[in-house]
C-alpha positions in Angstrom: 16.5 117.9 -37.3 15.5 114.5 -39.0 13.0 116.3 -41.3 15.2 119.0 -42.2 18.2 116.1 -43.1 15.3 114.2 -45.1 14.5 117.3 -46.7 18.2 117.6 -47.8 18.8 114.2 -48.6 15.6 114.0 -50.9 16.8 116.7 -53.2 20.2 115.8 -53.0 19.1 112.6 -54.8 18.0 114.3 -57.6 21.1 116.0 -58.9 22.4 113.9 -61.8 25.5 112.3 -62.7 27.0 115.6 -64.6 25.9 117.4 -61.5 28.1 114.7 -58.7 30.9 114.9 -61.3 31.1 118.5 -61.3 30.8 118.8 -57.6 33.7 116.5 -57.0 36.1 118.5 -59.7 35.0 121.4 -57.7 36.5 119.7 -54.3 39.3 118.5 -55.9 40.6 121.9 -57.4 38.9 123.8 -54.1 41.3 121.9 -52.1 44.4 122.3 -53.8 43.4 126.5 -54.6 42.7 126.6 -50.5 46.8 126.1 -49.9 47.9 128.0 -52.8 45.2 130.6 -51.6 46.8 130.6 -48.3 50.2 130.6 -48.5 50.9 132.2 -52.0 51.0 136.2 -49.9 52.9 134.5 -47.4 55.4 133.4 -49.6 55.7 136.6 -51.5 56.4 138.4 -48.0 59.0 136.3 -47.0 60.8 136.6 -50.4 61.4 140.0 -49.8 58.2 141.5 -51.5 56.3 144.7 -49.7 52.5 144.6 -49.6 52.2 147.0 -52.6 54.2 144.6 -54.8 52.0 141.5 -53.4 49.0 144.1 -54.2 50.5 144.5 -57.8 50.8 141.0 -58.7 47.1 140.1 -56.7 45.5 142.8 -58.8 47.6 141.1 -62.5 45.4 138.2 -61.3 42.3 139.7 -61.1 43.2 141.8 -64.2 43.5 137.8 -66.1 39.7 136.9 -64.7 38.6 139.9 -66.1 40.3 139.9 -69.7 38.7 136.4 -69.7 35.7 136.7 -68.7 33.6 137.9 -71.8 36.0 135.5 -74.4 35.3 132.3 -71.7 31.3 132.9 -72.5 31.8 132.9 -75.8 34.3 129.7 -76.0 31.7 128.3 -73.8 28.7 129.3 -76.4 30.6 127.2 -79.2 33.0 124.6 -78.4 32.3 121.6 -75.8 32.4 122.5 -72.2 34.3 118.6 -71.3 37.6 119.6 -73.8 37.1 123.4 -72.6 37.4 122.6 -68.5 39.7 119.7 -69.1 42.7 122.0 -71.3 41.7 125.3 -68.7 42.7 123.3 -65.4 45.9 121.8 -67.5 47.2 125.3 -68.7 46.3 126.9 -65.0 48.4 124.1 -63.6 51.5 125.2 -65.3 50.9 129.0 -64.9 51.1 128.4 -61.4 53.8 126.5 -61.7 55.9 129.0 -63.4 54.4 131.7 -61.4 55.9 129.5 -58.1 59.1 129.1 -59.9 60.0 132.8 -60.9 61.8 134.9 -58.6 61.6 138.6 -60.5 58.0 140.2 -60.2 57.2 140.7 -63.7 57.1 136.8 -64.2 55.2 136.4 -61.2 53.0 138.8 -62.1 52.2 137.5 -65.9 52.2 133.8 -64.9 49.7 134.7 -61.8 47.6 136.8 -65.1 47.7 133.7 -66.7 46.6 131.0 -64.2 44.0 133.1 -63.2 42.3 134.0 -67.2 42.6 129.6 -67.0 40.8 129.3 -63.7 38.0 132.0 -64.7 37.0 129.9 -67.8 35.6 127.2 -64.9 34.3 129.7 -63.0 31.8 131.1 -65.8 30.9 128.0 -66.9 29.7 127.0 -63.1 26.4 128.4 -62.9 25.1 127.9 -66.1 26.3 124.4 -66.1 24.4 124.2 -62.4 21.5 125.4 -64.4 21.2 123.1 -67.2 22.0 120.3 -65.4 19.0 120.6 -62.8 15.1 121.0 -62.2 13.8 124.0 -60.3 12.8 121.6 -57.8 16.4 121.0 -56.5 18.6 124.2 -58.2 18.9 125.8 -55.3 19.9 123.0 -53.8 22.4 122.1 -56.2 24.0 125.9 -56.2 24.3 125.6 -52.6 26.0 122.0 -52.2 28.2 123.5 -54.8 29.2 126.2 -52.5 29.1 124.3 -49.6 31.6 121.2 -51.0 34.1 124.5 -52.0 33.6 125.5 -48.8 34.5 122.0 -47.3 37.4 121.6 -49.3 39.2 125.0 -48.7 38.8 123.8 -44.9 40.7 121.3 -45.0 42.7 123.1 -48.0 43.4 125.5 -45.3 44.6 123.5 -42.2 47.2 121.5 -44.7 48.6 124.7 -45.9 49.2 125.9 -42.6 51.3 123.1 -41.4 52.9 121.6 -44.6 55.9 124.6 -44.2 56.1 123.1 -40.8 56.2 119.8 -41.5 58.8 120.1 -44.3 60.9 122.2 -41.7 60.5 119.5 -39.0 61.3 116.8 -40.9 64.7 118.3 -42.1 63.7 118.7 -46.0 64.8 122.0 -45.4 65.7 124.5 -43.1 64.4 127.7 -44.6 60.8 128.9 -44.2 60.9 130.2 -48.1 61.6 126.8 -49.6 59.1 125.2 -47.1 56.8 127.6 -48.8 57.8 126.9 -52.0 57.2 123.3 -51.6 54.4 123.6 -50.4 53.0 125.5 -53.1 54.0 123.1 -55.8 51.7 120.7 -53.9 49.4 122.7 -53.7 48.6 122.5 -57.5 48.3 118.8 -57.5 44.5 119.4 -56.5 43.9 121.3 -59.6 45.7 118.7 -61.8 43.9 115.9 -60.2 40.4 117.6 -60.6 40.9 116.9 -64.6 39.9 113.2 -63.5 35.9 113.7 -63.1 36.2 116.0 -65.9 36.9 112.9 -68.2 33.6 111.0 -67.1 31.6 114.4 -68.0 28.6 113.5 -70.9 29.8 115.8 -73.7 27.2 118.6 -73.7 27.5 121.4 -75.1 26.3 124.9 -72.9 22.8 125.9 -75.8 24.4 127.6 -78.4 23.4 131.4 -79.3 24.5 132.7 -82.6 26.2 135.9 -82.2 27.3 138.9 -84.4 29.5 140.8 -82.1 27.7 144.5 -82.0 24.0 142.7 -82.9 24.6 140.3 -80.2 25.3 143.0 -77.3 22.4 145.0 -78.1 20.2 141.1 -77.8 20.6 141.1 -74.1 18.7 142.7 -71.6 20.7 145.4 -70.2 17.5 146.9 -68.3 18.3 143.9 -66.1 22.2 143.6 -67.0 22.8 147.0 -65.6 20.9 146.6 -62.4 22.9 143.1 -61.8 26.0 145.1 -62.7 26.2 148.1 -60.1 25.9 146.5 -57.0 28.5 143.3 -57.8 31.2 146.7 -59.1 30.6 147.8 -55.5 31.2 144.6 -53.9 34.7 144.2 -55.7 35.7 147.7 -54.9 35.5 146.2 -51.4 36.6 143.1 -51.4 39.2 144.1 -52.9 40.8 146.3 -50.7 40.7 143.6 -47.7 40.2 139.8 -48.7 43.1 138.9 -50.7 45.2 140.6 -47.9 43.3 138.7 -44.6 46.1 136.2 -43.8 48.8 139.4 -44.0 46.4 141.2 -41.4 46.9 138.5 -39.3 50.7 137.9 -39.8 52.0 141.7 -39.7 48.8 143.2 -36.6 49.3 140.0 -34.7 52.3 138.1 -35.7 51.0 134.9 -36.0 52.5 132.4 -38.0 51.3 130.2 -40.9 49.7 127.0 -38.6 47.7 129.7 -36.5 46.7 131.3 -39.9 45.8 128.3 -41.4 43.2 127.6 -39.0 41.4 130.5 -38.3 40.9 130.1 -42.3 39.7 126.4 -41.7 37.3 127.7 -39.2 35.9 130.2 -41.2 34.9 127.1 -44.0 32.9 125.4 -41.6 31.2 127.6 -40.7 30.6 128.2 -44.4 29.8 125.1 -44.7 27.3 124.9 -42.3 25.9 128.4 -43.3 25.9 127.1 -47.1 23.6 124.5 -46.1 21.3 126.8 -44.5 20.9 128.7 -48.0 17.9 126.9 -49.0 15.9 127.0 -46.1 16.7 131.2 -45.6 15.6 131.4 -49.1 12.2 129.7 -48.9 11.9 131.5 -45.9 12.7 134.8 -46.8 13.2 135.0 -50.4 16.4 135.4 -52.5 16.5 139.6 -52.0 15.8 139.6 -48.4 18.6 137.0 -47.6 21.1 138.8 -49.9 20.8 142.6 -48.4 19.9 141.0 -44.9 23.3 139.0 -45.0 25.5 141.7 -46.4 24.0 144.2 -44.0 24.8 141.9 -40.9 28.6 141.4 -41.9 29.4 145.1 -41.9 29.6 145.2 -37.5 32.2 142.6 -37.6 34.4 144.3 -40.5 34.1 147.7 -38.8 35.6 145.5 -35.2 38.2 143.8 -37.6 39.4 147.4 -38.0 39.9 148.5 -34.5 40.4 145.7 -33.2 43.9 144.3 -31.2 42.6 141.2 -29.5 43.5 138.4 -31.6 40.9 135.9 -30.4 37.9 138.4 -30.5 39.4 139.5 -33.7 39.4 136.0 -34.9 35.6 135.7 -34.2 34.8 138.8 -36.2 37.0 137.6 -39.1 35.0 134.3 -39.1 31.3 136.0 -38.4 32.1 138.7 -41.2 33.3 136.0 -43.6 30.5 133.4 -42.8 27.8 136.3 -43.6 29.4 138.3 -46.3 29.5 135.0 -48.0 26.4 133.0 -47.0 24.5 134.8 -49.8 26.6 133.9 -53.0 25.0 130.6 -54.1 22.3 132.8 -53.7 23.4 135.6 -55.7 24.4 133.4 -58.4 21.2 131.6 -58.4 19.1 135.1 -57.8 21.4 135.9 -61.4 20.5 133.2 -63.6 16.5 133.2 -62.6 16.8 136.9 -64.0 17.6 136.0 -67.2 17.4 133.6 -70.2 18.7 130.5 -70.6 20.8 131.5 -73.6 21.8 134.6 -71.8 23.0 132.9 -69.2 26.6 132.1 -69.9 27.2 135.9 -70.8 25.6 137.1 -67.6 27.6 134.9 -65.9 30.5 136.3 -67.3 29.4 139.6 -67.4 29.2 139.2 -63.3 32.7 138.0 -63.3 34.1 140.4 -65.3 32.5 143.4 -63.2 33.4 141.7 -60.1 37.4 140.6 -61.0 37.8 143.9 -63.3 36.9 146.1 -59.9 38.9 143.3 -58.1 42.2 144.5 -60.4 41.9 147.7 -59.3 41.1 147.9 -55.8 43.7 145.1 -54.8 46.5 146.9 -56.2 45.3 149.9 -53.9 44.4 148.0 -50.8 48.6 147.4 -51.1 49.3 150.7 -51.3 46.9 151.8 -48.7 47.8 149.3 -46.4 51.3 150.0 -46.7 51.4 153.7 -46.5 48.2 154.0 -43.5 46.7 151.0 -42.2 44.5 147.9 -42.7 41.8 150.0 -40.4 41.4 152.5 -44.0 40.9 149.5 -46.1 38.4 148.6 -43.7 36.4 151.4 -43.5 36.5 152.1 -47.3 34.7 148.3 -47.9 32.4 149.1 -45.4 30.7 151.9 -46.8 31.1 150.4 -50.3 29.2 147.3 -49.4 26.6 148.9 -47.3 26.1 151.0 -50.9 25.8 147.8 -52.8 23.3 146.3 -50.1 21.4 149.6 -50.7 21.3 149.5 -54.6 20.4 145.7 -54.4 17.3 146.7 -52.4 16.1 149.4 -54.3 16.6 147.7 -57.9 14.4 144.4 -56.9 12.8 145.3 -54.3 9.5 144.6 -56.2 10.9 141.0 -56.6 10.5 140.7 -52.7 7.2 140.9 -52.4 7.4 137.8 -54.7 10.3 136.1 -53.7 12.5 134.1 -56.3 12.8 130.7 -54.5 
């Protein structure tokens, strides 16, 4: 255990101030997105809004990453990425706001589109920034602590979300849950406000710059590689879609459990990302960036199909948190896996290119997880992600498989 620590600890030391500063933004804005993350469903419910409604204005989200996703590469190509993170947290800070403060579903819906084309542009920038600010010798390092500090944050994101409704109700602020809700939302967007701070301290750097005629510049990239990268992230948002943003309603409406008890299942599933975030390295060295991905994906898919026949809360609870620690173990991977595909200057756009496949499908399949939900049961969600991501875990294998028998590491 020493050795592996040292091992950690000598890497760690070699990320560079850029690096440290965007990690810490990253907690700061994890933790404050963690309690919006949690409670913003919640909120909708108790305002009177059915599951396709919250599946409407979930999937006007998605649809804002996914308008911005190729335009945020671009911006990113040209302008400096400091003024370009700093202006994108400010103008997601009051789309969130706003998207708090309406009441009609429209509103909601086109202030959540708008928070979410702001949050996307930090998003796309992440792993090329990750890239250009690190050696080979600690990247994979760097990607994971990355994932790992989000993974921290939301933790502890997600254990204050649960109880701030309950403390504002216990200390008499007010008596009704929805307000308590409210309130706690509007705090919850302090995080992302205060993440601006490390932003300031950034060295003004821009992303390499790539000149670009619109139509010339398309046909530039490789698409043999593009189009491989492509198919199996479309599948995983098909899935995802249909169940994640809707995990904290599965608990409230099949087990009636309230916002504390929700709160903290979500807080255990962090750590346990966390931990398994840390481990990414070591699974990678030992069996190479493919292997870990299919392997990972493959493993989860036991604990979904339990999630949807399930009615025992506790054993349910460990299948929520196995499913989510492996399904998501390998995306510091991914996103590394990605980025060693491709050239530097391509980077931002294959970035955003992954975004855009993954929120666009994210649009669609959200707004029909409501409906499905709704109208059947969260067990057909369920079993419509599981064959879509044992699908992608196929086409991952069978598009690079020739890269595992020498492993990216």
């Amino acid at each position: 255990m020493k050795n592996i620590i040292r091992y950690y600890f000598l890497h760690i030391n070699l990320f560079n101030k850029n690096a440290k500063l965007f990690l810490f933004s990253g907690f700061l804005s994890g933790l404050g997105l963690a309690i919006f993350g949690l409670l913003f469903n919640l909120y909708l419910k108790e305002n009177g809004f059915s599951e396709s409604q919250i599946g409407t204005i979930l999937s006007f989200g998605a649809l804002g990453s996914a308008i911005m996703a190729i335009p945020a590469a671009m911006i990113l190509e040209r302008f400096y990425l400091k003024k370009i993170l700093i202006w994108s947290a400010l103008l997601a800070v009051v789309s969130y706001f706003f998207a708090i403060f309406s009441e009609i579903l429209s509103l909601i819906s086109l202030f959540f589109l708008f928070a979410n084309m702001f949050v996307i542009v930090y998003r796309v920038a992440t792993s090329p920034f990750l890239m250009n600010n690190s050696s080979k010798r600690e990247r994979i390092f760097l990607f994971s602590a990355n994932s790992a500090l989000a993974m921290f944050a939301q933790s502890i994101g997600f254990l204050l979300g649960g109880y701030l409704p309950k403390l504002f109700l216990v200390i008499n602020v007010t008596s009704s849950l929805l307000v308590a809700y409210k309130f706690s939302l509007y705090i919850s967007i302090i995080g992302t406000l205060v993440s601006i701070i490390p932003f300031l301290k950034l060295t003004q750097a821009p992303i390499i710059k790539r000149g670009f005629n619109f139509l010339r510049g398309f046909k530039d990239y490789n698409w043999s590689i593009l189009s491989k990268l492509i198919v199996p992230r479309l599948l995983l948002g098909l899935g995802a879609g249909l169940v994640i943003p809707f995990m904290n309603l599965y608990f409230k409406n099949v087990f009636h459990a309230e916002s504390t008890s929700i709160g903290f299942f979500f807080s255990i599933l962090q750590i346990f990302l966390f931990l398994g975030f840390l481990s990414t390295p070591l699974l990678s060295k030992r069996f190479g960036m493919l292997n870990t991905i299919v392997f990972t994906q493959l493993l989860s898919i036991p604990f979904m199909l339990f999630l949807a026949i399930s009615k025992n809360l506790p054993l349910s609870v460990i299948a929520f948190i196995a499913r989510g620690t492996l399904m998501n173990l390998n995306q510091p991977i991914i996103s590394n896996f990605e980025m060693e595909l491709v050239k530097q200057t391509d980077r931002p756009f294959t970035n955003a290119l992954s975004t855009l496949t993954w929120q666009g499908t994210f649009t669609i399949s959200s707004w029909l997880g409501g409906h499905i939900i709704e109208n059947y049961s969260f067990a057909w969600s369920f079993y419509i992600t599981i064959f879509l991501y044992l699908i992608s875990a196929i086409t991952y294998y069978v598009f690079f498989r020739s890269i595992a028998k020498n492993p990216l590491t």
